[in-house]
C-alpha positions in Angstrom: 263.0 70.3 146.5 265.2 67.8 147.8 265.0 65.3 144.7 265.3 68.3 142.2 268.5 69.4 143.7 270.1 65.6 144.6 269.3 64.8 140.7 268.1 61.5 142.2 264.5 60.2 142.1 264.6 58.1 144.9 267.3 58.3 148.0 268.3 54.8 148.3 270.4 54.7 144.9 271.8 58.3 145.3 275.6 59.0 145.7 276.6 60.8 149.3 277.2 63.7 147.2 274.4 64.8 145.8 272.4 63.8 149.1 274.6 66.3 150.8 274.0 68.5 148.2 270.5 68.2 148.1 270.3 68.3 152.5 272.2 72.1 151.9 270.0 73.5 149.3 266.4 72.1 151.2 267.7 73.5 154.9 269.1 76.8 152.8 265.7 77.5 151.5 263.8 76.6 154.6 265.6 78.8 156.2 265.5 81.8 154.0 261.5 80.6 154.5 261.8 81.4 157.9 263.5 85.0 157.8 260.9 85.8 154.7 257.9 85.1 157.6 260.4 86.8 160.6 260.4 90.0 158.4 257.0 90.0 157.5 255.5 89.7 161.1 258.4 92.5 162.2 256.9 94.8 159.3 253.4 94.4 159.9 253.9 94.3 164.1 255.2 97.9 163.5 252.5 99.1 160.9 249.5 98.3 162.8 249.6 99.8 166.6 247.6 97.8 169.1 244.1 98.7 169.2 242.5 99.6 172.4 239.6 97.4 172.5 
Protein backbone atom coordinates (compact mmCIF):
# COMPACT_ATOMS: atom_id res chain seq x y z
CA UNK A 1 0.00 0.00 0.00
CA UNK A 2 2.41 2.31 1.15
CA UNK A 3 4.94 1.83 -1.95
CA UNK A 4 2.01 2.04 -4.43
CA UNK A 5 0.93 5.33 -3.17
CA UNK A 6 4.71 6.92 -2.31
CA UNK A 7 5.49 5.94 -6.18
CA UNK A 8 8.83 4.85 -4.59
CA UNK A 9 10.09 1.25 -4.44
CA UNK A 10 12.17 1.47 -1.62
CA UNK A 11 11.93 4.40 1.25
CA UNK A 12 15.48 5.41 1.54
CA UNK A 13 15.62 7.23 -1.96
CA UNK A 14 12.02 8.72 -1.70
CA UNK A 15 11.27 12.49 -1.53
CA UNK A 16 9.46 13.69 1.96
CA UNK A 17 6.55 14.17 -0.13
CA UNK A 18 5.52 11.29 -1.34
CA UNK A 19 6.40 9.50 2.03
CA UNK A 20 3.92 11.83 3.59
CA UNK A 21 1.79 11.06 0.98
CA UNK A 22 2.05 7.53 1.15
CA UNK A 23 1.92 7.65 5.47
CA UNK A 24 -1.83 9.47 4.79
CA UNK A 25 -3.30 7.19 2.34
CA UNK A 26 -1.89 3.68 4.44
CA UNK A 27 -3.31 5.21 8.07
CA UNK A 28 -6.59 6.44 5.87
CA UNK A 29 -7.29 2.96 4.76
CA UNK A 30 -6.43 1.32 7.98
CA UNK A 31 -8.66 3.16 9.40
CA UNK A 32 -11.59 2.98 7.18
CA UNK A 33 -10.39 -1.02 8.00
CA UNK A 34 -11.23 -0.50 11.38
CA UNK A 35 -14.84 1.22 11.06
CA UNK A 36 -15.64 -1.59 8.15
CA UNK A 37 -14.91 -4.39 11.28
CA UNK A 38 -16.61 -1.76 14.06
CA UNK A 39 -19.81 -1.84 11.86
CA UNK A 40 -19.80 -5.34 11.18
CA UNK A 41 -19.53 -6.54 14.90
CA UNK A 42 -22.33 -3.58 15.77
CA UNK A 43 -24.68 -5.24 12.98
CA UNK A 44 -24.29 -8.78 13.79
CA UNK A 45 -24.19 -8.02 17.93
CA UNK A 46 -27.82 -6.77 17.18
CA UNK A 47 -28.94 -9.56 14.77
CA UNK A 48 -28.19 -12.44 16.84
CA UNK A 49 -29.70 -12.09 20.63
CA UNK A 50 -27.72 -13.98 23.30
CA UNK A 51 -28.63 -17.46 23.57
CA UNK A 52 -29.57 -18.80 26.86
CA UNK A 53 -27.33 -21.69 27.17
Amino acid sequence: MFTYTSASADIAPAAPGAVATGMRFTFLVASALILFALAVVALVGRAAPPSDT
